[in-house]
N, C-alpha and C positions, 0 to 999 in steps of 0.2 A: 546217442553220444557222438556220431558224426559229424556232428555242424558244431560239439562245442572247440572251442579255442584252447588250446593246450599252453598252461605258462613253458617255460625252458627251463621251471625247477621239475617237472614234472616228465619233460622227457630228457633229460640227463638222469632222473632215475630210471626209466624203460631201459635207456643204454645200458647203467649197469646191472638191471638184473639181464639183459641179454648175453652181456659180457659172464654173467654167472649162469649161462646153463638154460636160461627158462625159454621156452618158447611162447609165441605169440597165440597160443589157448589157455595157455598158465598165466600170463598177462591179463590177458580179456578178466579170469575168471577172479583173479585178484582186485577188481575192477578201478587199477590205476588209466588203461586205455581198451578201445575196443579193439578187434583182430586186424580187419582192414587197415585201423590208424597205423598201429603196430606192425601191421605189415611193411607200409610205406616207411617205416621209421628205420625200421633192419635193413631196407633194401639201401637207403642211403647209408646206415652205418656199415655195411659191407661195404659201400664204394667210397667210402672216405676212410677206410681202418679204424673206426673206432671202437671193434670188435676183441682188436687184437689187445690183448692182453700184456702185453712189453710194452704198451704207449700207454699214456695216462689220460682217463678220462677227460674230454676235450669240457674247457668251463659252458657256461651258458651265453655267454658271447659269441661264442664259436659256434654252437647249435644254432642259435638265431639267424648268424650268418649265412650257413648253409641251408639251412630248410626255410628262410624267408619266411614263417610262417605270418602268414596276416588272415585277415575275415575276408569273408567272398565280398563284399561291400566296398570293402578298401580297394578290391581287382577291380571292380567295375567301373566304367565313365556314366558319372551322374551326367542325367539331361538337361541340368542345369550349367555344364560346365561351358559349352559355347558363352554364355553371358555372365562367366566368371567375375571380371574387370569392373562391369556396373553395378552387379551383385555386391561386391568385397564395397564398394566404394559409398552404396547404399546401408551396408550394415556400418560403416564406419559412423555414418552420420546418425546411426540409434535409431534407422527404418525398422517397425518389426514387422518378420515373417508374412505376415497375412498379406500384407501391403504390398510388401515385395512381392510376392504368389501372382499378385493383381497386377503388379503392373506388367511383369513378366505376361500375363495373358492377355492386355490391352496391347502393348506395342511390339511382341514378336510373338502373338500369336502359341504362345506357350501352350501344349498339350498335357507338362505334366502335372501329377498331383502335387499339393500341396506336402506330402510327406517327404516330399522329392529334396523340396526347397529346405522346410525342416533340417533334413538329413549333410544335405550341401551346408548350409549356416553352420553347423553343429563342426564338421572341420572343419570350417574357417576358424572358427572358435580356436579352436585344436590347435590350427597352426600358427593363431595370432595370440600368443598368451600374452595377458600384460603383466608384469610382476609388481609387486610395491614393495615398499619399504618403509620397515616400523619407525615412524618420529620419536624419538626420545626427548624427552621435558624435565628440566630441572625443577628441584622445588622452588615452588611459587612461580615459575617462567611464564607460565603461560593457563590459559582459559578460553575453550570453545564455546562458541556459544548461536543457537539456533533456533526458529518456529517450527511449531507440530501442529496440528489438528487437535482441537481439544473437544471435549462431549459438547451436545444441545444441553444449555440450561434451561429448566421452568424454575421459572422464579411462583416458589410458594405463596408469598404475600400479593405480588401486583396478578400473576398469571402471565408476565412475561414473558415469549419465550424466543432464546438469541444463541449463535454460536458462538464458540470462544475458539482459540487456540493458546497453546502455553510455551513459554521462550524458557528456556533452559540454559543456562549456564555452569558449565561441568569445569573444574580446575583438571590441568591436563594430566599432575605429576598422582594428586592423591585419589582421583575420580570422586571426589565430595561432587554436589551439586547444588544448584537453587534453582527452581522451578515455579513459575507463577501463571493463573487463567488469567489471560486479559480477554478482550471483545474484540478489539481492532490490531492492526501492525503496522500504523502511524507512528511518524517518528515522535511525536512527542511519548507515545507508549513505550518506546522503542528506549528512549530515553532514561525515562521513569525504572523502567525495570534494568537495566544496568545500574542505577544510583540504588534501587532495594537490593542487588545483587551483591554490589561492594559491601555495604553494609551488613548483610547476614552473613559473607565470610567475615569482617571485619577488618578488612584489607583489600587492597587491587593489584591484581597481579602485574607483571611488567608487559604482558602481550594481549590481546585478543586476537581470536582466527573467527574469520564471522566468513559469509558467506558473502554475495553481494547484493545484498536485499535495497530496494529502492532509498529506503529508510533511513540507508547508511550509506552509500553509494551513488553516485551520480551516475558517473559512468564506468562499468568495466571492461578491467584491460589487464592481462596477462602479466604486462611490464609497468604502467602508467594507468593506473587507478585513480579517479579524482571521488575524491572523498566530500560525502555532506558536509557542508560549513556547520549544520547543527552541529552535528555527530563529531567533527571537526575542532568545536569548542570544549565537546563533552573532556577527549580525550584529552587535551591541553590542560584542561580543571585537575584532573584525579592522574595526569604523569602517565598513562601507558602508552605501549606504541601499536598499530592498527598494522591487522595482517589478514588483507581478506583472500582470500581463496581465488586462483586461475578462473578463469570463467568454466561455465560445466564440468568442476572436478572437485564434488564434494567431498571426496576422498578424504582432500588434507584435511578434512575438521572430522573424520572417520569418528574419533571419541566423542563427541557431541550427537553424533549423527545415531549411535548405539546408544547416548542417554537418553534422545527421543524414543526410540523405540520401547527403551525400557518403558519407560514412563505411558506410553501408551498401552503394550501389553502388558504391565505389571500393576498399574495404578487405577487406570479409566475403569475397563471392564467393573461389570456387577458394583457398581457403585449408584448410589444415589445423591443430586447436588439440589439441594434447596431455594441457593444464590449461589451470585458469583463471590460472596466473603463464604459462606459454607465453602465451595469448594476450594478456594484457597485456603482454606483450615485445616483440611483432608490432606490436602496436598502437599504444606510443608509438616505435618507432622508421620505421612510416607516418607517423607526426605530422613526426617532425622530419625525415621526407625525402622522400618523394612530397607529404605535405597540405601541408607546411612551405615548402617549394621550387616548389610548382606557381606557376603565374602565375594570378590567382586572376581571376574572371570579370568582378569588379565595379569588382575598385578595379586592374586591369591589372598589380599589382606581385606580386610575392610577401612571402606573410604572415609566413615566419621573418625575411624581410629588414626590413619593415617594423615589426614589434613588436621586432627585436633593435636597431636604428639609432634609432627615434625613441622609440617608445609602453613598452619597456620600462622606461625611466627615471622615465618621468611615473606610473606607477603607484603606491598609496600604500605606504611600507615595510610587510613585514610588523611583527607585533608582536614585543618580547623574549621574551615568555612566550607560546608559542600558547593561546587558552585553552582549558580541559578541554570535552570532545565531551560533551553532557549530554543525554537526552532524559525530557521531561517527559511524565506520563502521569496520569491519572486512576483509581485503581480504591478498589473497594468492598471491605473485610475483612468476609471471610465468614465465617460462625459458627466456623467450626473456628480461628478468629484468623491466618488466611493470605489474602495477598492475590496475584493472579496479575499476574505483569508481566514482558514479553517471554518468556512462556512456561512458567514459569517462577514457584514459591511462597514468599512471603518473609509471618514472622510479625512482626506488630503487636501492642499490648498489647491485651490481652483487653478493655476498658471504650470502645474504639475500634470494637467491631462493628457493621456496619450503616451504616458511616457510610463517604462520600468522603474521600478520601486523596490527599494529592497526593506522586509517585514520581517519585525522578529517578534514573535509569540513568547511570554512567558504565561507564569501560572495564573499570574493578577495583571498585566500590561501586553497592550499592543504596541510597540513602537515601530514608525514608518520613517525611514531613510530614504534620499535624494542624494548622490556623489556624498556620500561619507556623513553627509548633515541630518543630523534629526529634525523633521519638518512635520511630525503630530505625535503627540502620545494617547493613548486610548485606555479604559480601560476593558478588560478581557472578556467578549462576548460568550455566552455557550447555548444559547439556544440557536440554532438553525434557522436562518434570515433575517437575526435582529439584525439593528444598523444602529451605529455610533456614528450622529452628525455634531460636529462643531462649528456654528455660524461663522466663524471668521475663516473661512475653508472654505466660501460659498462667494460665488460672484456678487458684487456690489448692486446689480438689480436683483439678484435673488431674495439676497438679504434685504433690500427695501421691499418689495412683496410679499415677503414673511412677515416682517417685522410689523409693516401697516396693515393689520385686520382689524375685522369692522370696529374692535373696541377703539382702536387707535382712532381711527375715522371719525364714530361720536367723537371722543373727546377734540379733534381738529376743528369738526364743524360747530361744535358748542363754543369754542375760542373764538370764531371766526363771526358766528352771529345767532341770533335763534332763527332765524328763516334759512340760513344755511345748514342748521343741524334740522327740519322739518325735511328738508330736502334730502339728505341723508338716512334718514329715519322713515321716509316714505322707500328710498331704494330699497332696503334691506327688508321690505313691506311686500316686495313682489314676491311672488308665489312659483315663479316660474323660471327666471333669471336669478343666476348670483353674479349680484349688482356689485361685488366689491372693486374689479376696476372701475366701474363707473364713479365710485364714492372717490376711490381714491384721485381721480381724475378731476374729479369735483372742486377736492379740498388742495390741489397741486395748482389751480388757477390763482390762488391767492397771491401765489411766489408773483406771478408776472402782472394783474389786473388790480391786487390791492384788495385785503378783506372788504371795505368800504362798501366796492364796486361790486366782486362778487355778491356779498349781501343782497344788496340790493338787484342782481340777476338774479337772484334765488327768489327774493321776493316775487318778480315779474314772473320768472319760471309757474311761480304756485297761483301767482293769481292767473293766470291761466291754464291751471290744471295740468301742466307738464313738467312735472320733477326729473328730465332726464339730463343726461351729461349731455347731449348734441344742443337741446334749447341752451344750456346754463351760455354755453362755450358760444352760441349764433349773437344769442343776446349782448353779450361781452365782447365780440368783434365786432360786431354792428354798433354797438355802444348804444343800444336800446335801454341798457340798464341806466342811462342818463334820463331819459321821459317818465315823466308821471302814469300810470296805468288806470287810473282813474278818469281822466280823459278822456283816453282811449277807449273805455267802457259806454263811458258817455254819448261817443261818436258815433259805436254801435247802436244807440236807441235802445240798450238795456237784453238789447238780444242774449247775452252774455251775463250772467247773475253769481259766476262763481261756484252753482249749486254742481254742474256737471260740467263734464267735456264738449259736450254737444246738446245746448238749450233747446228745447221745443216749444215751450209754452207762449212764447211772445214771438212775433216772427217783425221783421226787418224791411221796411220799407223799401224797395228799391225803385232807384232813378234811373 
């Protein structure tokens, strides 16, 4: 009983049974203190008269004063205290113990234990208390609202299986709730589930306290918050005003931050989910019966009763028109004149490349702005890598290289002549090349040499067994397609029959 710690309600009683007669074995044996302690405690109360019996029991203020009683721990200088300054300035920043320990033993060569450091932290604590202070919320004022971690689904029918998390939206005054599993915390989810939120209170409160989740936030800042333009229209549509949290000080949404928990250790546990519509089944009908009905910790009532009696009315109406769920994005058209957005390829006009873009997604349209102009509408992809092309989006040789394949080419070359469509029709015949610029090339000499002319190259081309774009195009600038070829066969002494590229069977006199 020597090491324990004695309060000062405890020895201003010793005083006065000393003052009444008893000594320090009749003490002990009554076992308010031991004899030694006892001992020490008369010796002082003889040197200060608190024995005497004309003076009045001195209070407990006055005890502590004089006997200083503190723990052997508190007397001693921790081995930690040389590096007090970096220590204090490291747990500021939310370093924990271990780390600190470690570094402490990398750069001064630190001998003590880790119980040391422990111990040291543990007053700093002590010394550094922070206090808070409870927010109070009018009815309907206000609603917190945050992401949790939600269970692994196995989806029963596919064998799916994905994680979820669930966003909660707790009203500040009656602690009612809406809670929903989604998949992702995209803002268009992000979204979505504030417009099902309004709705299952039946009203929007005049504040939200959110945190500063990507989602909703661009950038934060203590004083100058820039808020997502999505998120940004959300709140303009349904009249509330945006209150998101100091950077790392969850504190202020403290009641949201205790509905996630609930909802994890009250809900999740020993549950089994099917799908993610099963457990959203589960889940709001926990809301309106267990979270709903509970007698709630803080404010002693329960929250269905109190938001359905008082706080549900005072809420602001929803709107006539909900407004359209829209999420605004940034991207860059890339040379191929497609821009990615939620996954996802949608084309722009081709004199746009290189350049930012601003994209707004709804549930059925993509629309693509330039300096404030709509410059493509799309509609809404959801598989992962489709692409929305629109030809007039596309460079003016694109679009003619598109547009002219081989069907287009037949039909040119059959305009043009039937020994020009032979020639066509032999390209498209190799096994080895795709011949469609060549065709195309083919049927594009008409523009400058005249159907007439090409024809008749095409001819020449075939009667000597060369259907390629380089003869049609030799022949036409030489103006060979003017000569008869028949002649010409003739000249050779028949060397040449038309049957092949290269004749054997008759050989050619030479002079």
């Amino acid at each position: 009983m020597s090491n324990r710690r004695f309060e000062m309600y405890e020895v201003r009683q010793v005083v006065v049974l000393m003052r009444g007669g008893q000594s320090d074995r009749q003490i002990a044996k009554s076992g308010l203190m031991g004899r030694k302690k006892a001992g020490e405690i008369r010796a002082v109360a003889l040197k200060s008269g608190w024995l005497d019996k004309t003076q009045s029991v001195p209070d407990e203020a006055v005890l502590a004063e004089v006997l200083e009683v503190k723990s052997c721990r508190a007397t001693e200088v921790s081995s930690v205290y040389p590096y007090r300054d970096e220590v204090t300035a490291w747990l500021q920043e939310g370093i924990q113990g271990t780390t600190i320990h470690a570094a402490l033993v990398r750069k001064h060569h630190f001998t003590g234990s880790y119980s040391s450091v422990r111990r040291f932290l543990q007053e700093l604590k002590k010394d550094n208390v922070q206090a808070t202070v409870i927010l109070d919320f009018a009815h309907g004022e206000a609603a917190q609202v945050d992401f949790g971690k939600g269970p692994v689904i196995t989806d029963t029918k596919t064998g799916e299986v994905f994680p979820t998390w669930f966003f909660v939206m707790t009203l500040a005054w009656s602690r009612h709730q809406y809670a929903e599993l989604v998949t992702n915390q995209d803002t268009f989810t992000w979204l979505g589930c504030h417009r099902r939120a309004f709705e299952w209170f039946g009203g929007v409160p005049s504040k939200i306290i959110i945190d500063n989740p990507k989602c909703a936030i661009t950038r934060a800042c203590y004083y100058d918050p820039e808020v997502q333009r999505s998120y940004s229209g959300l709140t303009e549509g349904y009249g509330f005003l945006l209150s998101p949290c100091p950077p790392r000080d969850p504190k202020k949404k403290g009641i949201v931050e205790s509905g996630v928990k609930y909802v994890k250790r009250s809900f999740i546990p020993l549950r089994d989910f099917r799908s993610l519509a099963d457990g959203n089944g589960q889940l709001l009908e926990w809301v309106m019966g267990t979270a709903g009905n509970r007698i709630h910790g803080t404010t002693r009532e329960r929250p269905l009763t109190r938001f359905i009696e008082i706080e549900k009315a005072l809420l602001k109406p929803l709107p006539d028109i909900p407004p359209e769920l829209a999420v605004w994005c940034k991207a860059k058209l890339h040379g191929n004149c497609h821009l990615q957005a939620g996954k996802c390829y949608y084309s722009a006009p081709y004199p746009l490349v290189h350049r930012e873009l601003w994209v707004r997604s709804t549930e059925k349209l993509v629309e693509i702005f330039y300096e404030h102009k709509l410059v493509a509408v799309h509609p809404k992809l959801h598989r992962p890598g489709a692409r929305s092309t629109m030809d007039e989006h596309l460079p003016p040789e694109a679009i003619a290289y598109k547009m002219r394949d081989p069907q287009w080419c037949l039909r040119q070359g059959e305009e043009i002549g039937s020994q020009c469509l032979i020639v066509i029709k032999r390209l498209f015949q190799d096994r080895v090349l795709d011949n469609l610029r060549a065709a195309q090339g083919i049927v594009s000499m008409a523009k400058k040499y005249g159907a007439v002319r090409l024809e008749a190259a095409c001819l020449r081309a075939l009667t000597f067994d060369s259907p390629k774009y380089r003869t049609v195009k030799t022949i036409l600038e030489k103006g060979l397609d003017q000569q008869e070829a028949e002649p010409l066969v003739q000249a050779l002494g028949g060397a040449y029959t038309g049957a092949g590229r290269f004749y054997r069977n008759g050989r050619v006199p030479i002079h």
